[in-house]
MMTF fields as JSON, N, C-alpha, C and O atoms, coordinates in Angstrom:
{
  "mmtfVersion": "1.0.0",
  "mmtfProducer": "UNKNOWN",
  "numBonds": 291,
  "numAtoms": 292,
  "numGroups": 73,
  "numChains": 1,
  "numModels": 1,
  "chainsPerModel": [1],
  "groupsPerChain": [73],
  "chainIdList": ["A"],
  "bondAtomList": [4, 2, 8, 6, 12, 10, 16, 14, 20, 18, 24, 22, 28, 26, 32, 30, 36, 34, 40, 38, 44, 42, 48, 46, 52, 50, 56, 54, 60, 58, 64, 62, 68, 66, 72, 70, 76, 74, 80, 78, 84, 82, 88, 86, 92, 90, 96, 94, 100, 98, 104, 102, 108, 106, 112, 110, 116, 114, 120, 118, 124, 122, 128, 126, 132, 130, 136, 134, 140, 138, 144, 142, 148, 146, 152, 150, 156, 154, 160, 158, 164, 162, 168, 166, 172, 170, 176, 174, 180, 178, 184, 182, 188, 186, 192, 190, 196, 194, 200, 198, 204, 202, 208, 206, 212, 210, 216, 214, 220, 218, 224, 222, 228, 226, 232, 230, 236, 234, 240, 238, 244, 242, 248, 246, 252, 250, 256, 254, 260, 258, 264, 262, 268, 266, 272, 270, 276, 274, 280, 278, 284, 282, 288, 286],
  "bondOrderList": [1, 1, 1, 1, 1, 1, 1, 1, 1, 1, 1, 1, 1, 1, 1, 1, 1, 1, 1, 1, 1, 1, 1, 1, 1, 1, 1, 1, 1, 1, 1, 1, 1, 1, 1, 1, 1, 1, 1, 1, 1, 1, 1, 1, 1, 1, 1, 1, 1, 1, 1, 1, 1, 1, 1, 1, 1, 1, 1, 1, 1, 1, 1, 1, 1, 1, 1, 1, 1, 1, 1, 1],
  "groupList": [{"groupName": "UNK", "atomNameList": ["N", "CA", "C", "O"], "elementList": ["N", "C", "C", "O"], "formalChargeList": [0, 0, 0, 0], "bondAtomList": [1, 0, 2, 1, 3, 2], "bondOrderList": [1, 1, 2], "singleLetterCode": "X", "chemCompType": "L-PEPTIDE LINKING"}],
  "groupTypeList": [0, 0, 0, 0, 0, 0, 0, 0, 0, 0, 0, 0, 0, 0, 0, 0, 0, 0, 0, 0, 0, 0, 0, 0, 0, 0, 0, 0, 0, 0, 0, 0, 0, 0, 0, 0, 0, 0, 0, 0, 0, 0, 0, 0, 0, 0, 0, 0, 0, 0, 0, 0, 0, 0, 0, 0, 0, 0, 0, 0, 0, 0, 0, 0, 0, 0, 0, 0, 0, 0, 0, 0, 0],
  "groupIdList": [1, 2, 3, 4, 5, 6, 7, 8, 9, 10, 11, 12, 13, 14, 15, 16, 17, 18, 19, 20, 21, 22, 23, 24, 25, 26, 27, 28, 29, 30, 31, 32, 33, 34, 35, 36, 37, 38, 39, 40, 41, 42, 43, 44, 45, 46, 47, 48, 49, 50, 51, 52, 53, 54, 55, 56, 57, 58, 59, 60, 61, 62, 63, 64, 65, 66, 67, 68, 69, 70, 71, 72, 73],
  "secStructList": [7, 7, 7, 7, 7, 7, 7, 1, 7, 7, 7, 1, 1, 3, 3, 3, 3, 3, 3, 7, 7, 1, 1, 1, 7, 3, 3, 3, 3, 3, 6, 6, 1, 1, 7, 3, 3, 3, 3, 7, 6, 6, 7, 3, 3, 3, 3, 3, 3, 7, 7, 7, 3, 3, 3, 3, 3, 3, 7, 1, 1, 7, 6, 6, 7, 3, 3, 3, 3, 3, 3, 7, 7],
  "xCoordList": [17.738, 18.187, 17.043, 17.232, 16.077, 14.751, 14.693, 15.302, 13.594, 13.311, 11.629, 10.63, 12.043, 10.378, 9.219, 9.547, 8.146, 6.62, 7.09, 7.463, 6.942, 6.781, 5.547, 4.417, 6.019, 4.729, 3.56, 3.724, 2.667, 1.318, 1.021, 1.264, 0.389, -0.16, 0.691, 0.372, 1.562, 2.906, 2.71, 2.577, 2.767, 1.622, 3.793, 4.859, 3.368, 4.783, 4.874, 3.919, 5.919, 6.503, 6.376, 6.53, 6.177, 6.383, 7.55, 8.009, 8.32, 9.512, 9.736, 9.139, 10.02, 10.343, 11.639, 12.637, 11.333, 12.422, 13.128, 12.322, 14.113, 14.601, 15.102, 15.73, 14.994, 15.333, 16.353, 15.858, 17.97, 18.488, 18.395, 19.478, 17.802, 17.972, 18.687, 18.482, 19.663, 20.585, 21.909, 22.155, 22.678, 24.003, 24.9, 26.055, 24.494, 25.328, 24.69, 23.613, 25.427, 25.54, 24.379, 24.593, 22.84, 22.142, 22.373, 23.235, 21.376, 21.184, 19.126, 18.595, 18.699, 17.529, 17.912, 18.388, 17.96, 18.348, 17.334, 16.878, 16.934, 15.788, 16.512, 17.437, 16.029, 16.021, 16.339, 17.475, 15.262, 15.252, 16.32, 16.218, 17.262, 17.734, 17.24, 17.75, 16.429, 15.079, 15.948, 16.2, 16.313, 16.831, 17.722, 17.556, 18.578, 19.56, 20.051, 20.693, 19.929, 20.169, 20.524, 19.879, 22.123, 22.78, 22.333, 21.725, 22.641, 22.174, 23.356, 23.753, 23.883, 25.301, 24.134, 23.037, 24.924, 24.21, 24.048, 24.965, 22.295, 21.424, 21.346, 20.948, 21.806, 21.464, 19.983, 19.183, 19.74, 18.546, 18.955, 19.796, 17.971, 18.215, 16.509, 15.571, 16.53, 15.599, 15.358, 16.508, 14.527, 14.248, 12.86, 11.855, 12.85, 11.511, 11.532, 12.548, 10.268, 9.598, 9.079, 8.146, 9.909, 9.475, 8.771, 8.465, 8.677, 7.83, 6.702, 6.917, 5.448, 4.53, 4.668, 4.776, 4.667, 4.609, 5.153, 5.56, 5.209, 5.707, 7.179, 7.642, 8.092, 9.746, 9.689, 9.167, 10.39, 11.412, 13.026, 13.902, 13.257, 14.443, 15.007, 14.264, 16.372, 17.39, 18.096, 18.053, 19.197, 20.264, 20.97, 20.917, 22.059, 23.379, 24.443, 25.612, 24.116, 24.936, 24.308, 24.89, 23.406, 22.363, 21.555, 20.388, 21.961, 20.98, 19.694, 18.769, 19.464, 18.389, 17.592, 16.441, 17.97, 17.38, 16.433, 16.978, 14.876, 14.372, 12.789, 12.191, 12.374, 10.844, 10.361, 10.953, 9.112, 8.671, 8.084, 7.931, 7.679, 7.115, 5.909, 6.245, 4.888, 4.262, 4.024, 3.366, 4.285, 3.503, 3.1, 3.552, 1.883, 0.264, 0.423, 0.987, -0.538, -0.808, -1.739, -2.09],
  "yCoordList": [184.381, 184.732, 185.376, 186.559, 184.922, 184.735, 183.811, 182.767, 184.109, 183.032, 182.653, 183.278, 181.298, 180.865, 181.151, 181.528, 181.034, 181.826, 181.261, 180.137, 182.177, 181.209, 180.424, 180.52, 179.49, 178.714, 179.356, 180.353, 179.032, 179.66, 178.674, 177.473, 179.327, 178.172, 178.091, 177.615, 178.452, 178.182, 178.795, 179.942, 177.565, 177.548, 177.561, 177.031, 178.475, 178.168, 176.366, 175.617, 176.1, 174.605, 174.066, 173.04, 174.775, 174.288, 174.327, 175.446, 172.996, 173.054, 173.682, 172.905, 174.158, 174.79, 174.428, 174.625, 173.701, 173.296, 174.628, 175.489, 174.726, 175.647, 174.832, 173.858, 174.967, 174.047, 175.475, 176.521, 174.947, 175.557, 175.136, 174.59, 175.109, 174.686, 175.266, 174.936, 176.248, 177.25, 176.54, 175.569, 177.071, 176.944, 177.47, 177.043, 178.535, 179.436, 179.233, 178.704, 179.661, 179.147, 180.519, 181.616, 180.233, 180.954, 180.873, 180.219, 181.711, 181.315, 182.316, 183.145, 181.585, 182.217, 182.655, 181.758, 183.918, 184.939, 185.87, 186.667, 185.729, 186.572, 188.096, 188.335, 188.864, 190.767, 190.37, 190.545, 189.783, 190.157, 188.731, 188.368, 188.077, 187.534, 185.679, 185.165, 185.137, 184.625, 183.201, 182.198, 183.34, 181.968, 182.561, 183.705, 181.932, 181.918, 180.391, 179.674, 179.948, 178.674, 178.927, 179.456, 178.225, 178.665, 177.519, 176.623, 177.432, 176.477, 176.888, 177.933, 175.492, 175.24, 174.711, 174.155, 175.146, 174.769, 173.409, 172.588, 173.062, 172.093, 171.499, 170.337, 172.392, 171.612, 172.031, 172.4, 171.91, 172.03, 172.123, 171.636, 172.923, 173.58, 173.683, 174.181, 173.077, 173.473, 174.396, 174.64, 175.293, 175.878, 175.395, 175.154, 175.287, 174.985, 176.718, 177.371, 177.141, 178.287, 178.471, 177.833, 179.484, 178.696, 180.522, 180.824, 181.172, 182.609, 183.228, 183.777, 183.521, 184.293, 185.709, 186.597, 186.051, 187.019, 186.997, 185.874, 187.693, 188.159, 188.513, 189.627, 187.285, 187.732, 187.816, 187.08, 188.954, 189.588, 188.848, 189.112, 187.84, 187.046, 187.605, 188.249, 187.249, 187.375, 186.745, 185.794, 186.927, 186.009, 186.916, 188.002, 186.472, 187.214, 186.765, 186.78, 186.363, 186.221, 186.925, 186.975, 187.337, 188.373, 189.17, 188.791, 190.527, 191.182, 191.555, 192.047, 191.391, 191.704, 190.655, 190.836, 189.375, 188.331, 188.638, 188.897, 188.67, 189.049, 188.552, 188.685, 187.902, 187.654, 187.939, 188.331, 187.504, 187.323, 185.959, 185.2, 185.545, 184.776, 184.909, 185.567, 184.375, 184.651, 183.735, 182.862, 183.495, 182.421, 182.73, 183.589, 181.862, 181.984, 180.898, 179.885, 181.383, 180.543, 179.173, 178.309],
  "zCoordList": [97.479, 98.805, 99.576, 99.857, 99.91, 100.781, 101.413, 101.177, 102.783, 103.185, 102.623, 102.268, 102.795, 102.457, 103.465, 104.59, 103.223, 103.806, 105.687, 106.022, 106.362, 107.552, 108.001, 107.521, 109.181, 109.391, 109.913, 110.617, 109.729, 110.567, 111.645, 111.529, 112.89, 113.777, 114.837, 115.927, 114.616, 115.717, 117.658, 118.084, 118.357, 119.249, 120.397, 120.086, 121.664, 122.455, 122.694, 122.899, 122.619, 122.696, 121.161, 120.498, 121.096, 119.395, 118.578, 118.351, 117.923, 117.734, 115.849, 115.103, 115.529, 113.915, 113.84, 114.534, 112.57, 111.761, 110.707, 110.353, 110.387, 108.968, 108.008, 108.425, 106.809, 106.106, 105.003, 104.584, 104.786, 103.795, 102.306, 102.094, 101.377, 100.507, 99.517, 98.349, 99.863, 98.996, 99.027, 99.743, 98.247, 98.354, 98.935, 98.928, 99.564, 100.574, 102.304, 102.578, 103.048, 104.517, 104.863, 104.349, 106.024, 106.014, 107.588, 108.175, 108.134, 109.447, 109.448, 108.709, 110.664, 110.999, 112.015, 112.71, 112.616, 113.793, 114.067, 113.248, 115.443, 116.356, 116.489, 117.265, 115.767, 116.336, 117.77, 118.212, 118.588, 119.957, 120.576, 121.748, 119.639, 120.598, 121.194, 122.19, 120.51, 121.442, 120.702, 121.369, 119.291, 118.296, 117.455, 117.033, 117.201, 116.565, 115.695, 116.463, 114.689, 114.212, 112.748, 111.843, 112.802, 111.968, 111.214, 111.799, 109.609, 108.311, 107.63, 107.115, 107.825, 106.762, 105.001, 104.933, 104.069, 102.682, 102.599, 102.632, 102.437, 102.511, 103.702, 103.787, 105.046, 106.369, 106.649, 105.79, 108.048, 108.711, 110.438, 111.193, 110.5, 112.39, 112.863, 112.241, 114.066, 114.843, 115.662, 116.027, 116.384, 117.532, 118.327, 117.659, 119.527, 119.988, 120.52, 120.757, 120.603, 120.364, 122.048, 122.536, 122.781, 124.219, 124.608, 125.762, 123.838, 123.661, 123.407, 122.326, 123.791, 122.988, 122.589, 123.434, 120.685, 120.679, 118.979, 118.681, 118.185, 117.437, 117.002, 117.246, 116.184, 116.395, 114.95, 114.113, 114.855, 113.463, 113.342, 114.166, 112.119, 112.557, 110.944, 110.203, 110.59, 109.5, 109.503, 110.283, 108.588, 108.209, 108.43, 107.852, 109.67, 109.909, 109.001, 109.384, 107.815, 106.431, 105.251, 104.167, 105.408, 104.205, 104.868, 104.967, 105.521, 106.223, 105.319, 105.966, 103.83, 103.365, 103.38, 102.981, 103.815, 104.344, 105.453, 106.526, 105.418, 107.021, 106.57, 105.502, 107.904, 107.591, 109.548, 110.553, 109.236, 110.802, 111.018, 110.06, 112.503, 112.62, 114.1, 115.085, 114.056, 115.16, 115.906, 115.339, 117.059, 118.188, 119.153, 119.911, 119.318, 120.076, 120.486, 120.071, 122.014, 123.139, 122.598, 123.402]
}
């Protein structure tokens, strides 16, 4: 019940995929609000990344679930 490494490189307009590969229902969720994409077990969700800056996201199904991600201009 982690998430895997995030991507590096992640430039605004850039679309990120999530991939669930668990058996339980995850979601990737922005602190600030920015993405939210829920993952039914073994789905997949996109966000295109329309922000510069640094977001702190979790699983509003495992709050000890939490990573970051960064995107640059």
């Amino acid at each position: 019940m982690k998430f895997g490494p995030a991507p590096t490189g992640v430039r605004v307009g850039d679309t990120v995929t999530w991939v669930n590969r668990d058996i339980f229902r995850h979601s990737a969720t922005a602190r600030n609000h920015a993405f939210d994409v829920d993952l039914p077990p073994g789905g997949t969700g996109t966000t295109v990344m329309q922000t510069l800056g640094t977001f702190d996201y979790f699983c509003r199904f495992h709050a000890a679930m939490t990573a970051q991600i960064l995107v640059t201009t």
